[in-house]
N, C-alpha and C positions, 0 to 999 in steps of 0.2 A: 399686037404691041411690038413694038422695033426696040433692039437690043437697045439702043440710047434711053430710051424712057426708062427699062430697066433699070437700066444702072441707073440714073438719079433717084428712081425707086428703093434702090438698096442703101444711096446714098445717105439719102433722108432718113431710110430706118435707120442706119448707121449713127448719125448722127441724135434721135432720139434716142437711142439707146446709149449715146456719151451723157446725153444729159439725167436722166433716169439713173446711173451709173455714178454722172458726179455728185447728184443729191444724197444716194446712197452713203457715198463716201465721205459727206459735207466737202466736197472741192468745188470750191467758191469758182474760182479758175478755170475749172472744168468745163461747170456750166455757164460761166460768161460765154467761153469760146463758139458755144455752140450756137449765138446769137449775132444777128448782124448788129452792126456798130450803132443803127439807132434803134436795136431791138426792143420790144418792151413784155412785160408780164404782167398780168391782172388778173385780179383776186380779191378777194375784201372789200368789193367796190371801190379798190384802186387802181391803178395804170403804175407801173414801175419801171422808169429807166436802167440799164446797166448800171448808173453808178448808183443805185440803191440798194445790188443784189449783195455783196457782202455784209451788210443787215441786214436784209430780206432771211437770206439762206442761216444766218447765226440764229436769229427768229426763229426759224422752221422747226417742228419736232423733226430730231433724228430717229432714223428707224431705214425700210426695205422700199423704193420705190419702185413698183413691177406695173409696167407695162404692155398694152398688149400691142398685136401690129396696128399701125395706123390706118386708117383710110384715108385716101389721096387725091385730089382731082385736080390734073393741072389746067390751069389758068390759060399761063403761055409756057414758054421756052424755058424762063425766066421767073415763073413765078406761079406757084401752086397752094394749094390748102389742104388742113385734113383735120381729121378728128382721130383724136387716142386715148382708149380705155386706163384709168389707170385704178390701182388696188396700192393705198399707200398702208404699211404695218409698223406702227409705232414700236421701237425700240424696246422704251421701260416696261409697257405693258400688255405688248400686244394688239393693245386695240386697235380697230381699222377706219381707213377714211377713203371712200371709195368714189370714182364719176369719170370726168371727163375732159381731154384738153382740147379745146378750140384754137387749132393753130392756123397761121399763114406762114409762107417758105417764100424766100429769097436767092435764086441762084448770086452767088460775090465772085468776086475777083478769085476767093480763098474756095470756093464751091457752095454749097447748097447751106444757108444759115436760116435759123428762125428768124420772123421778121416780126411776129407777134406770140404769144401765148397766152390763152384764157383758160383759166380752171371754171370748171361746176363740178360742185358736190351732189352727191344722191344722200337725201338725207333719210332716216329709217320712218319719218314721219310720209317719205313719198313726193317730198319736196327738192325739187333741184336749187342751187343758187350758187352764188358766187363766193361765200363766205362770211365770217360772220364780220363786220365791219367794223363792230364795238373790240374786238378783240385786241388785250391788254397787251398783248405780246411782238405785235406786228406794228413794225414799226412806218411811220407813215414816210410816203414817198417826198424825195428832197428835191423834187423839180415836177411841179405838172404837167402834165404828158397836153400839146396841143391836140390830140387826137379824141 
């Protein structure tokens, strides 16, 4: 492996680790930044634009979002994928919600942005999914993703 792919390698972690980091912290800001401009997230059997994440992330239990390293495979130059462990721990009471992010990456103008992210849950039942979609709390997306 040649020093260049490293560093986008440390890049990338870099930058999951801003976004794991601004959830932690609830910064809305944070974690916009670390997505390119027509970034999206999915979850609840939804697709979510940036301009949804400010109610997205208000939504979210707060609490510890710990992540593990990702796995990487790049594409091209310009555009790679990975998958990342994550172990989320609720705030008020501890409890856990644990799986997995299905990412794609975007080298920009600004460096290396997420261009997608998908959660799966590990549920204690043995079941993977995307979320529960009925959920009272989560607010629905204000533009449907043509994707």
């Amino acid at each position: 492996m040649d020093s260049s792919r490293i560093a986008d390698i440390i890049e990338i972690e870099q930058l999951l680790a801003r976004y794991a980091v601004g959830m932690t912290k609830d910064d809305v800001d944070g974690v916009v930044a670390v997505f390119a401009p027509d970034g999206t997230y999915s979850a609840f059997g939804e697709r979510y634009g940036l301009a949804d994440f400010p109610e997205l992330v208000a939504a979210a239990p707060k609490g510890l979002f710990s992540v593990g390293t990702p796995a990487i495979t790049f594409d091209s130059d310009v555009s790679a994928r990975g998958e990342q462990p994550l172990c989320f721990v609720a705030q008020h009471d501890h409890s856990m919600r644990i799986g997995w992010y299905t990412d794609t990456y975007i080298r920009t103008p600004d460096g290396w942005r997420l261009q997608t992210r998908a959660m799966t849950f590990l549920r204690r039942s043995g079941a993977r999914d995307s979320g529960r979609p009925h959920d009272p709390l989560r607010p629905a997306p204000k533009q449907k993703s043509a994707n």
